[in-house]
TORLUMVEX-866924 format. One record per atom (N, C-alpha, C): atom name; x, y, z negated. Coordinates in nm, 4 decimals, always signed. Each point is the difference from the previous one (the first is absolute). Layout:
<rs>
@at CA | x X | y Y | z Z
...
</rs>
This chain:
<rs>
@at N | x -1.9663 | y +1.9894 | z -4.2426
@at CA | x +0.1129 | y +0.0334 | z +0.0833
@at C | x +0.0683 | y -0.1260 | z +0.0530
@at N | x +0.0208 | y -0.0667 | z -0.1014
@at CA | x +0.0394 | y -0.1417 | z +0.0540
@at C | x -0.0978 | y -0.0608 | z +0.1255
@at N | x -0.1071 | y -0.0094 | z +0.0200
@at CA | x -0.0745 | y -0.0880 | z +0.0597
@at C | x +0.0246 | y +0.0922 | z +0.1499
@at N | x +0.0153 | y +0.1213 | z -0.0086
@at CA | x +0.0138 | y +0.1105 | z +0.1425
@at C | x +0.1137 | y -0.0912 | z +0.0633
@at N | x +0.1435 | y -0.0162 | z -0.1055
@at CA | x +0.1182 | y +0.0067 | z +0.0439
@at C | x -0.0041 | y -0.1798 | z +0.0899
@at N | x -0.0485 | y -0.0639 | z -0.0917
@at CA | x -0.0417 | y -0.1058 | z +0.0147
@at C | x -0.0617 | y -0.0632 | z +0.1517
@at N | x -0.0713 | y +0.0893 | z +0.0116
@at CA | x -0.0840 | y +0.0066 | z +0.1321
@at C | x +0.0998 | y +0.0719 | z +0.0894
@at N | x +0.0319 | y +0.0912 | z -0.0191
@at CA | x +0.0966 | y +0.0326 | z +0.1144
@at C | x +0.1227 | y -0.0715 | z +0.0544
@at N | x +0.0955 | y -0.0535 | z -0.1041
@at CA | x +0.0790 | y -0.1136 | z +0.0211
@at C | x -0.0688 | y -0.1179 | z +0.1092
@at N | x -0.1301 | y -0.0462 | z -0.0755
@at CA | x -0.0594 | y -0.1501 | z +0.1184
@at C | x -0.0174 | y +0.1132 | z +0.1076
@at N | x -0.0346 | y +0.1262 | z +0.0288
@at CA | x -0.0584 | y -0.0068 | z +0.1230
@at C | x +0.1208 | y +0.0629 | z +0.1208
@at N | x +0.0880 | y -0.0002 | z -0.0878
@at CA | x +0.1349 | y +0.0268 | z +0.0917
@at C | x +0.1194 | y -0.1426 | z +0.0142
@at N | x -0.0178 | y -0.0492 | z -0.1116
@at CA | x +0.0364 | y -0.1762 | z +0.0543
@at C | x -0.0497 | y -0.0311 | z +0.1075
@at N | x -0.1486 | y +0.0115 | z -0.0023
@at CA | x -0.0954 | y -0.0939 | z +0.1343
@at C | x -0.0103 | y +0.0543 | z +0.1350
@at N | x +0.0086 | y +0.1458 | z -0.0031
@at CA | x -0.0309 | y +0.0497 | z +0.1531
@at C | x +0.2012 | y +0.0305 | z +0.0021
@at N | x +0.0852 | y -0.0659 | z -0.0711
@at CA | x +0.1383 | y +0.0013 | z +0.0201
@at C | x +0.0130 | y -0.1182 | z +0.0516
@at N | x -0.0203 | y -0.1114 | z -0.0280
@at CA | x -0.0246 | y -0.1064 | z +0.0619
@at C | x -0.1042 | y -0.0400 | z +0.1369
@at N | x -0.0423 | y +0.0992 | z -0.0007
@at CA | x -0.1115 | y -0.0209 | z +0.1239
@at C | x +0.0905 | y +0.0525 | z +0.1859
@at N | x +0.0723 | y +0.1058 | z -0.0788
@at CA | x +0.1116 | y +0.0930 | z +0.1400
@at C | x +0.1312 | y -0.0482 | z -0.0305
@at N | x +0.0415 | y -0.1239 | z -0.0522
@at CA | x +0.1396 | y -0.0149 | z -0.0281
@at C | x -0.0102 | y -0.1366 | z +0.0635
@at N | x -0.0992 | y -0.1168 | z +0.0614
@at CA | x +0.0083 | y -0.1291 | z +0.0653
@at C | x +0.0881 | y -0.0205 | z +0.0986
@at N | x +0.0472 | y -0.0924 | z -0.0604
@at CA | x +0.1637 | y -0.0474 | z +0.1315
@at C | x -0.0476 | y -0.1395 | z +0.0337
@at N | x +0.0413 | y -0.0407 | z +0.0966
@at CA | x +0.0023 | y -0.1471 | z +0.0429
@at C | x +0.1641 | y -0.0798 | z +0.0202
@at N | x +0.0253 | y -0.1064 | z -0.0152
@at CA | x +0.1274 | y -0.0175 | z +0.0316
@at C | x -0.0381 | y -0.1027 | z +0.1248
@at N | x +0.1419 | y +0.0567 | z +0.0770
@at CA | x +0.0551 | y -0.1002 | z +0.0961
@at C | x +0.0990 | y -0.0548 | z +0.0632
@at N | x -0.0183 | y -0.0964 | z -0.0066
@at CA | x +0.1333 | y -0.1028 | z +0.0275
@at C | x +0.0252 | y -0.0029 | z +0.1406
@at N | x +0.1267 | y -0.0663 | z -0.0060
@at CA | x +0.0296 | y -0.0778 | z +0.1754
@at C | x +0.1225 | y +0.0016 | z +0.0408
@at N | x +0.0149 | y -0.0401 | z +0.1426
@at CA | x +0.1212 | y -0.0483 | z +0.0146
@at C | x +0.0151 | y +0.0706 | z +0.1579
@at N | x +0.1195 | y +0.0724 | z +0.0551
@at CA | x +0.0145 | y +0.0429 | z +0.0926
@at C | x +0.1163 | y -0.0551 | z +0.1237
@at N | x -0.0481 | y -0.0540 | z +0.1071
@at CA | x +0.1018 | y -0.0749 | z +0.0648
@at C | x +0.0260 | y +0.1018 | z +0.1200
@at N | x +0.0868 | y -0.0601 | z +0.0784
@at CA | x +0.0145 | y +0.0716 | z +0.1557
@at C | x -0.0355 | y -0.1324 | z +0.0976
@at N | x +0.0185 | y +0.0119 | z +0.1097
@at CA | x -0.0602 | y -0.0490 | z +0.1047
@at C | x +0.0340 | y -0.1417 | z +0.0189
@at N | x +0.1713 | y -0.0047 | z -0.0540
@at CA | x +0.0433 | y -0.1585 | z -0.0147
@at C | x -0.0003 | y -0.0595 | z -0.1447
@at N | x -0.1102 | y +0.0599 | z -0.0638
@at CA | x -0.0170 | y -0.0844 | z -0.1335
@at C | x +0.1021 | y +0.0512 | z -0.0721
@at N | x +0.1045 | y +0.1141 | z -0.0161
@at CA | x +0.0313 | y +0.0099 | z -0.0618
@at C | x +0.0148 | y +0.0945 | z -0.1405
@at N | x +0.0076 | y +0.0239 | z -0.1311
@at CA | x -0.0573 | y +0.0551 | z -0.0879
@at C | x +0.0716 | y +0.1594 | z +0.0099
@at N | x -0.0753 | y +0.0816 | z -0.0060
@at CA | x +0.0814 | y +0.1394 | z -0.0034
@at C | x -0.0312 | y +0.0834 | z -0.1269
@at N | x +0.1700 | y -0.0305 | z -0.0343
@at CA | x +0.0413 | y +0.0478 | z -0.1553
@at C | x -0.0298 | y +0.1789 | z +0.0071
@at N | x -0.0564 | y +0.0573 | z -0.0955
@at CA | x -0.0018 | y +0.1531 | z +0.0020
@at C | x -0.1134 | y +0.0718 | z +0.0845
@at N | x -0.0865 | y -0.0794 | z +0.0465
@at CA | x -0.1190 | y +0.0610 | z +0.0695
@at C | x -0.0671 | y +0.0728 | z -0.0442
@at N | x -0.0085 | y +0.1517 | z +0.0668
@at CA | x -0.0582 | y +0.1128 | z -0.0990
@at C | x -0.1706 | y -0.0317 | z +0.0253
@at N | x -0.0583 | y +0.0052 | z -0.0877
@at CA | x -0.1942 | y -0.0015 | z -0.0215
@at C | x -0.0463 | y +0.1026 | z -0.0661
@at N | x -0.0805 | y +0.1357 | z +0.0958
@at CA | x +0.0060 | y +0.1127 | z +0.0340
@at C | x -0.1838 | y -0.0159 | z -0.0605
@at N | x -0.0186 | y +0.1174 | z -0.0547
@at CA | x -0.1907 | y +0.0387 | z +0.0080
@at C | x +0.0287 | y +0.0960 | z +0.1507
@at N | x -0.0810 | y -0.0353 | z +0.0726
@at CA | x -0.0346 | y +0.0453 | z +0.1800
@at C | x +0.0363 | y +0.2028 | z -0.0510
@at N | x +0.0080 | y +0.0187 | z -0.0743
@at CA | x +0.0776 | y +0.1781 | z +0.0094
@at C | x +0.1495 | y -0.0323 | z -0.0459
@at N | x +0.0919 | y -0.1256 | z +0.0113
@at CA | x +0.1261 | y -0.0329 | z -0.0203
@at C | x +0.0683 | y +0.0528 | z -0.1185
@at N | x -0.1254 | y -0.0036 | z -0.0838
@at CA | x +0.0857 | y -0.0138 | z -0.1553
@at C | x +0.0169 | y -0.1512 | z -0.0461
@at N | x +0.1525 | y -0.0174 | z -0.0262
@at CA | x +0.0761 | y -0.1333 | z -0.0441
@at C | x -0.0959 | y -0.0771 | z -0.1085
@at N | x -0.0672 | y -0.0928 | z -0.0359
@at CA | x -0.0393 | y -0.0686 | z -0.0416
@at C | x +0.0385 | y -0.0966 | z -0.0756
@at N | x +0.0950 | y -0.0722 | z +0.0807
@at CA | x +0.0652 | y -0.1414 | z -0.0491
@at C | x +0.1028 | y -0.0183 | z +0.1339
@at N | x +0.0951 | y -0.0953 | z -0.0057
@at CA | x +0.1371 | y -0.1108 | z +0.0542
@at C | x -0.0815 | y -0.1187 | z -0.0276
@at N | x +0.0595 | y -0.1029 | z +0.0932
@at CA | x +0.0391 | y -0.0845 | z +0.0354
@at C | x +0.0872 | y -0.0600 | z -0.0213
@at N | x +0.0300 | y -0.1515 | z -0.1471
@at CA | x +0.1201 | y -0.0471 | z -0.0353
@at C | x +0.0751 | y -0.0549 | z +0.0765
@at N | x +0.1060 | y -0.0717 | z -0.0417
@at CA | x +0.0937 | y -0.0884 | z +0.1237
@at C | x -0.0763 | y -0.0749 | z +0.0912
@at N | x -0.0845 | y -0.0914 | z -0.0784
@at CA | x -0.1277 | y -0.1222 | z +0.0829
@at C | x -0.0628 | y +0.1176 | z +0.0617
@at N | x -0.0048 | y +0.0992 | z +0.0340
@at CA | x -0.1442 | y +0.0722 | z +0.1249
@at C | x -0.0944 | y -0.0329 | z -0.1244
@at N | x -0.0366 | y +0.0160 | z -0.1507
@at CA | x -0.1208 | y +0.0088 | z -0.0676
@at C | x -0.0280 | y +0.0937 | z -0.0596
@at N | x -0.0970 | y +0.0554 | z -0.0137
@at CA | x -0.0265 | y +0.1260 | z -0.1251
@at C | x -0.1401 | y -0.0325 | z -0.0670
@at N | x +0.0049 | y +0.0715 | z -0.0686
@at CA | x -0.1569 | y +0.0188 | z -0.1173
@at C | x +0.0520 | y +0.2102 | z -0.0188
@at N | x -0.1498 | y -0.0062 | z +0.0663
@at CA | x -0.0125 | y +0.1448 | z -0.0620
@at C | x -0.1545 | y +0.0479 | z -0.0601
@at N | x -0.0061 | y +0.0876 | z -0.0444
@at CA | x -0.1117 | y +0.0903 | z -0.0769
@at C | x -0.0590 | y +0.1070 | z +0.0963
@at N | x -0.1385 | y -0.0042 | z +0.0750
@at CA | x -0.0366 | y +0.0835 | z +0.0566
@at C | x -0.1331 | y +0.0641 | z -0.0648
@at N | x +0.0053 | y +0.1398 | z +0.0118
@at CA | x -0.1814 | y +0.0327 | z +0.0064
@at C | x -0.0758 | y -0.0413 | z +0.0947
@at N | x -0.0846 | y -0.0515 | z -0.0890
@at CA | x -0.1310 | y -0.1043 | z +0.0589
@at C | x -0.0740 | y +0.0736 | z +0.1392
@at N | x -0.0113 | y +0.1036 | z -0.0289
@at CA | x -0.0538 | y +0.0488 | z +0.1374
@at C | x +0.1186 | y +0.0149 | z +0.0948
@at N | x +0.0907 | y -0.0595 | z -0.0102
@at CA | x +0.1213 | y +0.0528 | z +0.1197
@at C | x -0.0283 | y -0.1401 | z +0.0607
@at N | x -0.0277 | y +0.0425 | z +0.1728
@at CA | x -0.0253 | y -0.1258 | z +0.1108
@at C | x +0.0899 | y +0.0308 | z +0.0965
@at N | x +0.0689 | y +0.0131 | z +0.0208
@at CA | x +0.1401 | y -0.0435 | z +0.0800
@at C | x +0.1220 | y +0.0158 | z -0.0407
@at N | x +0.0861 | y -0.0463 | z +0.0682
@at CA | x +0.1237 | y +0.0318 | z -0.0780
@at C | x +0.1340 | y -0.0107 | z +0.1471
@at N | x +0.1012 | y +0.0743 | z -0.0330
@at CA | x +0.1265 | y -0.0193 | z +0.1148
@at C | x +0.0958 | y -0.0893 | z -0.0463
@at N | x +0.0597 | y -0.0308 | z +0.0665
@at CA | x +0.1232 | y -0.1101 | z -0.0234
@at C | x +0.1137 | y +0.0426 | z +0.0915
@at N | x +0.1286 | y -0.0257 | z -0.0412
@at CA | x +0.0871 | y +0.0556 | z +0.0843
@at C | x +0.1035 | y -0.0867 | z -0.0656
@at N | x +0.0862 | y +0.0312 | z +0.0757
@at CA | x +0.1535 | y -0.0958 | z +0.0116
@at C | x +0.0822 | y +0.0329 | z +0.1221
@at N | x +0.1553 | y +0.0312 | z -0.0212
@at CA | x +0.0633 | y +0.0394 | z +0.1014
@at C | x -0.0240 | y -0.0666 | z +0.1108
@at N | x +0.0207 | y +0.0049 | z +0.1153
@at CA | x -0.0026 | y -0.0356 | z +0.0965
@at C | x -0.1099 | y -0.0729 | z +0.0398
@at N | x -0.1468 | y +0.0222 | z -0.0584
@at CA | x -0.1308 | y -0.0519 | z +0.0295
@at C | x -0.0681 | y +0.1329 | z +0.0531
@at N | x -0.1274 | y -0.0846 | z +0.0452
@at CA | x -0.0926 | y +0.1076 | z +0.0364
@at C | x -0.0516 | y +0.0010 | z -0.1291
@at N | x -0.0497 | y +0.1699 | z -0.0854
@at CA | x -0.1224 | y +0.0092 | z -0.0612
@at C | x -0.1044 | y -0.0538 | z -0.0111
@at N | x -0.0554 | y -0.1295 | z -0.0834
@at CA | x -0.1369 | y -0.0738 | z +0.0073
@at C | x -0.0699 | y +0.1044 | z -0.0598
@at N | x -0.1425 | y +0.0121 | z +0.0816
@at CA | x -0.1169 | y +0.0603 | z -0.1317
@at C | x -0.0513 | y -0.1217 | z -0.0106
@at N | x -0.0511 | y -0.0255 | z -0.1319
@at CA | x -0.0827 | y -0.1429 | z -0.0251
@at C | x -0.1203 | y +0.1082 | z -0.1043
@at N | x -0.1328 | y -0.0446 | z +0.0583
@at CA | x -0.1395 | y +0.0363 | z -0.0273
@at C | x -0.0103 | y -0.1040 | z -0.1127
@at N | x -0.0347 | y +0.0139 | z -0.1025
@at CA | x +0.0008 | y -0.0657 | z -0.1592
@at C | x -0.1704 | y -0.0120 | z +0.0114
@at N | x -0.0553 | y -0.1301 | z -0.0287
@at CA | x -0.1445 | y -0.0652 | z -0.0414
@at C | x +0.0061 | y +0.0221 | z -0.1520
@at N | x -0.1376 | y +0.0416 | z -0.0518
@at CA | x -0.0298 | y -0.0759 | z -0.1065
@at C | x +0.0156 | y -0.0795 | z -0.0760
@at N | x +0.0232 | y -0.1799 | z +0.0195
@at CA | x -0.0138 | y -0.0890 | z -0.0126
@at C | x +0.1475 | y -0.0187 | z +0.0008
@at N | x +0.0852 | y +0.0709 | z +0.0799
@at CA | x +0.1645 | y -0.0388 | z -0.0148
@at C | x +0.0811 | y +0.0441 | z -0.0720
@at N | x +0.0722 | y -0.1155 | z -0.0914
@at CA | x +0.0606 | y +0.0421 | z -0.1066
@at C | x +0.1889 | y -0.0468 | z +0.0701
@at N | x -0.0285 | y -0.0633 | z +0.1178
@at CA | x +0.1359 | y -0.1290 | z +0.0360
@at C | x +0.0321 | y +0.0911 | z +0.1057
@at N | x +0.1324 | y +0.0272 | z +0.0614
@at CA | x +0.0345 | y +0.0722 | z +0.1286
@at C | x +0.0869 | y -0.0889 | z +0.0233
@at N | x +0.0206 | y -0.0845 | z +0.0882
@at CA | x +0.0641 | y +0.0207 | z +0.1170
@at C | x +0.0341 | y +0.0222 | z +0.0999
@at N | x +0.1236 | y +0.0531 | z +0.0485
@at CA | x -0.0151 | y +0.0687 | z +0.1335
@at C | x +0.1103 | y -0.0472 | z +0.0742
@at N | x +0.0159 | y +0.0139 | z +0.1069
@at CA | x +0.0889 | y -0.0212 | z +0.1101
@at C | x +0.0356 | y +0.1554 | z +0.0771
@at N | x +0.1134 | y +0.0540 | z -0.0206
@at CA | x +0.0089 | y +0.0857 | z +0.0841
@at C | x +0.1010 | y -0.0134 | z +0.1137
@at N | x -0.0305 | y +0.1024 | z +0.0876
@at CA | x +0.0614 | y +0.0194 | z +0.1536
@at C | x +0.1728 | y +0.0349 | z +0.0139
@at N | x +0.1095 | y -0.0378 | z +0.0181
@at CA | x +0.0903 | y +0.0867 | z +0.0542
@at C | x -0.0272 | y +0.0956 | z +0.0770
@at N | x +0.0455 | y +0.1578 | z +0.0026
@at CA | x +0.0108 | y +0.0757 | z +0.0806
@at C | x +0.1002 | y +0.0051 | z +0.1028
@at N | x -0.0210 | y -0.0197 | z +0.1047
@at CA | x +0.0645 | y -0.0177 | z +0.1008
@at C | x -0.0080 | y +0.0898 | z +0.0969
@at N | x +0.1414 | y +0.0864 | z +0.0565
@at CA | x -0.0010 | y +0.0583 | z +0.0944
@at C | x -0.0482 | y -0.0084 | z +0.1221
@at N | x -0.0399 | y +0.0216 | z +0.0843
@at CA | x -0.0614 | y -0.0019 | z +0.1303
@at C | x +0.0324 | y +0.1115 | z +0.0854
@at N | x +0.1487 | y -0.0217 | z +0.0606
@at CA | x +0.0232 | y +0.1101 | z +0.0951
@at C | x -0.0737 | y -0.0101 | z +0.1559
@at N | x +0.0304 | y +0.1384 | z +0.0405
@at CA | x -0.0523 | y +0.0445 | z +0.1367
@at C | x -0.1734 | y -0.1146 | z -0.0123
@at N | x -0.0259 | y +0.0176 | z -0.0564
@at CA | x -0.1672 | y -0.0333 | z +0.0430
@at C | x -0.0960 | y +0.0767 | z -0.0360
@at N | x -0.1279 | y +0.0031 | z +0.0486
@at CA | x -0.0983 | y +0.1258 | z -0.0331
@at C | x -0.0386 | y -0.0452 | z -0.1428
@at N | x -0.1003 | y +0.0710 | z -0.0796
@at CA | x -0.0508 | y +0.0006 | z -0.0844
@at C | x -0.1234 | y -0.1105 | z +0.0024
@at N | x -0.0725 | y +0.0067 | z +0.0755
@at CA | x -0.1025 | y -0.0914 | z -0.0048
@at C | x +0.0973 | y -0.1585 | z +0.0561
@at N | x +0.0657 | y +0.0072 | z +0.0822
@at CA | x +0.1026 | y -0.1339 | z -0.0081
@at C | x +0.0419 | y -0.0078 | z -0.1569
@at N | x +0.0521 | y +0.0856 | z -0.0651
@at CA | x +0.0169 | y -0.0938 | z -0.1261
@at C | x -0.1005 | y -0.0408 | z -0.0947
@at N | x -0.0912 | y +0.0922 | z -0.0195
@at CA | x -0.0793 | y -0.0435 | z -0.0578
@at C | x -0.0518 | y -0.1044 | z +0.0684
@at N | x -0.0447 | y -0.0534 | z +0.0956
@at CA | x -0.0605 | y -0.1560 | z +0.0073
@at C | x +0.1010 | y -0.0692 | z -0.0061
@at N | x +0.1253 | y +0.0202 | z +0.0203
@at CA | x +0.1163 | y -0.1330 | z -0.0639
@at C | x -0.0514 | y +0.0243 | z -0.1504
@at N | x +0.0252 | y +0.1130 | z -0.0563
@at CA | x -0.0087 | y -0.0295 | z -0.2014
@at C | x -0.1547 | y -0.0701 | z +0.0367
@at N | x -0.1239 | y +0.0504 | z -0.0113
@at CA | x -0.0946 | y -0.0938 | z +0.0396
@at C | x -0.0330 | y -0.1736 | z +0.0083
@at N | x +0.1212 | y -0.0345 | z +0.0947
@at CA | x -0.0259 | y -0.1513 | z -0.0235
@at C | x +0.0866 | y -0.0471 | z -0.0980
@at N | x +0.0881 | y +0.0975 | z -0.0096
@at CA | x +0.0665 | y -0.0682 | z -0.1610
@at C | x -0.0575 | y -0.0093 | z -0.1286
@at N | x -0.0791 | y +0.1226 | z -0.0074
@at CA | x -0.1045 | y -0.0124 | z -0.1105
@at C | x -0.1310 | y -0.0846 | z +0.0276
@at N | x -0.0458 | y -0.0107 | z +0.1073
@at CA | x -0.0802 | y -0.1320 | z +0.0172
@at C | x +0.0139 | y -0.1139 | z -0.0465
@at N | x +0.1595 | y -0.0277 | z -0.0296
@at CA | x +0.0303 | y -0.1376 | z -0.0504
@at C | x +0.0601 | y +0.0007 | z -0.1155
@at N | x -0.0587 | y +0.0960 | z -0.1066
@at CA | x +0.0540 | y -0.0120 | z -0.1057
@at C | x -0.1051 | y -0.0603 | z -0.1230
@at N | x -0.1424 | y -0.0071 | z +0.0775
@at CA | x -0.0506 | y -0.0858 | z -0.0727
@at C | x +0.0602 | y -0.2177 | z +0.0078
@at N | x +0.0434 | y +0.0166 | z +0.1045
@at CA | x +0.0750 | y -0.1382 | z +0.0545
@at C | x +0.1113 | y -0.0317 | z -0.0836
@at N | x +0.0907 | y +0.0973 | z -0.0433
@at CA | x +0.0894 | y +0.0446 | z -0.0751
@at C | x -0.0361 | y -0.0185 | z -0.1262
@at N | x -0.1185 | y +0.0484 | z -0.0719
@at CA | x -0.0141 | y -0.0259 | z -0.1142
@at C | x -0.0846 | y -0.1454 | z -0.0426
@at N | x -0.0057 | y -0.0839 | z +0.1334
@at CA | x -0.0888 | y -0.1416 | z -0.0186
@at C | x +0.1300 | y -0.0446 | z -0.0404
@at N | x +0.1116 | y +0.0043 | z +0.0831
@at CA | x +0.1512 | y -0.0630 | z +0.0073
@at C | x +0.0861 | y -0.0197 | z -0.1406
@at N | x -0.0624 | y +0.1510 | z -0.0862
@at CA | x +0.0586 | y +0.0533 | z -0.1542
@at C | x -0.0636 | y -0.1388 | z -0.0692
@at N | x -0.1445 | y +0.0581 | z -0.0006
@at CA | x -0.0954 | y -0.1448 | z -0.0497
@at C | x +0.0634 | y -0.1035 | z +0.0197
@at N | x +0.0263 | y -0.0583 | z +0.0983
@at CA | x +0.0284 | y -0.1240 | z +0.0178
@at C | x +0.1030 | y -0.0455 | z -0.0458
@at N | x +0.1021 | y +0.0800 | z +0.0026
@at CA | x +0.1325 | y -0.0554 | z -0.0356
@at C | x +0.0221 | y +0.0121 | z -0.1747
@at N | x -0.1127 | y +0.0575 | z -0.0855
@at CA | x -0.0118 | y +0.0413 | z -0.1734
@at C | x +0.0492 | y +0.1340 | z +0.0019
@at N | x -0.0060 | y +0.0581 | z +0.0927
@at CA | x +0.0734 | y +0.1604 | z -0.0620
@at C | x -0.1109 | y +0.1164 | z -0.0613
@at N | x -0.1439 | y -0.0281 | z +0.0866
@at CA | x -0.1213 | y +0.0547 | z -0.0571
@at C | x -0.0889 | y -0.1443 | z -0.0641
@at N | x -0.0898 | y +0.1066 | z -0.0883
@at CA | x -0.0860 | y -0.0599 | z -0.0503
@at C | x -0.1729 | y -0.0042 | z +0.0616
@at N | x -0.0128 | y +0.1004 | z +0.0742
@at CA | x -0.0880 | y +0.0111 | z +0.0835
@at C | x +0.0076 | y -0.0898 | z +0.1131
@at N | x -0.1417 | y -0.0450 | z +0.0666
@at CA | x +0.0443 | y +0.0059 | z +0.1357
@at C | x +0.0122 | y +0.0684 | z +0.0958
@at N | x -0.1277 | y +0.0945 | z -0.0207
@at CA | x -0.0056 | y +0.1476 | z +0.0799
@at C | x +0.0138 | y +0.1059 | z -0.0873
@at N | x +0.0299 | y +0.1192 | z +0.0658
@at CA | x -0.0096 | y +0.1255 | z -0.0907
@at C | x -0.1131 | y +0.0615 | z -0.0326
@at N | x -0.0123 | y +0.0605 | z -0.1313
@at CA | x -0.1556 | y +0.0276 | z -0.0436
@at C | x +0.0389 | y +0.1169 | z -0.0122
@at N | x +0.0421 | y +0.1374 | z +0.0986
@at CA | x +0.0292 | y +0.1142 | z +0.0625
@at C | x -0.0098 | y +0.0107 | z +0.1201
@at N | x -0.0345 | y +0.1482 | z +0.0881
@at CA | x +0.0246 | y +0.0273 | z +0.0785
@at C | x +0.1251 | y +0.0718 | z +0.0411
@at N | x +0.0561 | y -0.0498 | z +0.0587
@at CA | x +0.1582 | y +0.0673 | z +0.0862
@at C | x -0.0374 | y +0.0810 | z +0.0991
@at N | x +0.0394 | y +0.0924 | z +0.0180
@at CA | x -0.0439 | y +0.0909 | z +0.0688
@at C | x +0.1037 | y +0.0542 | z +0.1063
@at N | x -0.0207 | y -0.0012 | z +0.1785
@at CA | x +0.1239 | y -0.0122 | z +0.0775
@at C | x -0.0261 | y +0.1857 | z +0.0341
@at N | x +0.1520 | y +0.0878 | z -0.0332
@at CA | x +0.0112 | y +0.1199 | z +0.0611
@at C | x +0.0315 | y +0.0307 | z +0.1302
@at N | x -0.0534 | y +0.0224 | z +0.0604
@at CA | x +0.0750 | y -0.0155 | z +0.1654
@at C | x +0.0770 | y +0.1774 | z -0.0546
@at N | x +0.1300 | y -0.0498 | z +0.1184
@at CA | x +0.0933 | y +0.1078 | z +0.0374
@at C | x -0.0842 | y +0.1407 | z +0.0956
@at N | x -0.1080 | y -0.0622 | z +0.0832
@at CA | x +0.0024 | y +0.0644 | z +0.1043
@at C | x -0.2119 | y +0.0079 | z -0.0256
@at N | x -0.0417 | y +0.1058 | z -0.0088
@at CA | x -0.1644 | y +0.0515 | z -0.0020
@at C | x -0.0213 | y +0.0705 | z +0.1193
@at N | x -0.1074 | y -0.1055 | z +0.0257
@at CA | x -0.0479 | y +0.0352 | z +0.1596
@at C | x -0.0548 | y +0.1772 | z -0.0003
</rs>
């Protein structure tokens, strides 16, 4: 009886450990002028709360390993989706102010947001440079939502 119970214990430890793998990840969240944004919500892409963002724009959180993207939000920003690699354990990100855009069409704003997000890889050479990231480039994909689908 012992050796049953025995066996059943290891084989519910191991396939318990097999569906329970988390990865952690770190990082640091800025806005457009380098600056750190305290309280940044970090969302799993169906916007269940995850983790904040301390005073410095940093967090460490605990994800399931199969979870590959994630949302980011902060008042008065646009929503980042950032597409999560394998290999990336470091986030940093740069996100957008949301900015009004009266009386213009839809496809006018979206190519203004457009070249703003074009230069947010420029933005994050600038983080680099000045010691605020540790990267030089981002080892994620950012992913741009347009307002307006053809």
């Amino acid at each position: 009886m012992r050796i049953i119970l025995t066996i059943i214990f290891l084989i519910s430890v191991v396939t318990g450990n097999l569906f329970c793998q988390t990865r952690t990840i770190s990082g640091q969240i800025l806005s457009e002028d380098l600056e750190e944004l305290p309280a940044a919500g970090i969302h799993q892409i169906d916007t269940v709360l995850i983790g904040k963002t301390d005073i410095n724009g940093r967090f460490s959180i605990e994800i399931p390993s199969d979870t590959d993207s994630l949302l980011l939000t902060f008042v008065g920003f646009e929503w980042t989706t950032i597409q999560l690699q394998a290999d990336c354990d470091t986030l940093e990100v740069v996100m957008m102010y949301d900015v009004i855009y009266d009386f213009m069409s839809p496809r006018k704003i979206d190519r203004l947001r457009k070249k703003r997000f074009e230069k947010l890889p420029t933005i994050h050479q600038q983080a680099f440079d000045k010691g605020l990231f540790k990267r030089e480039s981002p080892c994620y994909n950012q992913v741009f939502n347009s307002y307006f689908d053809n």
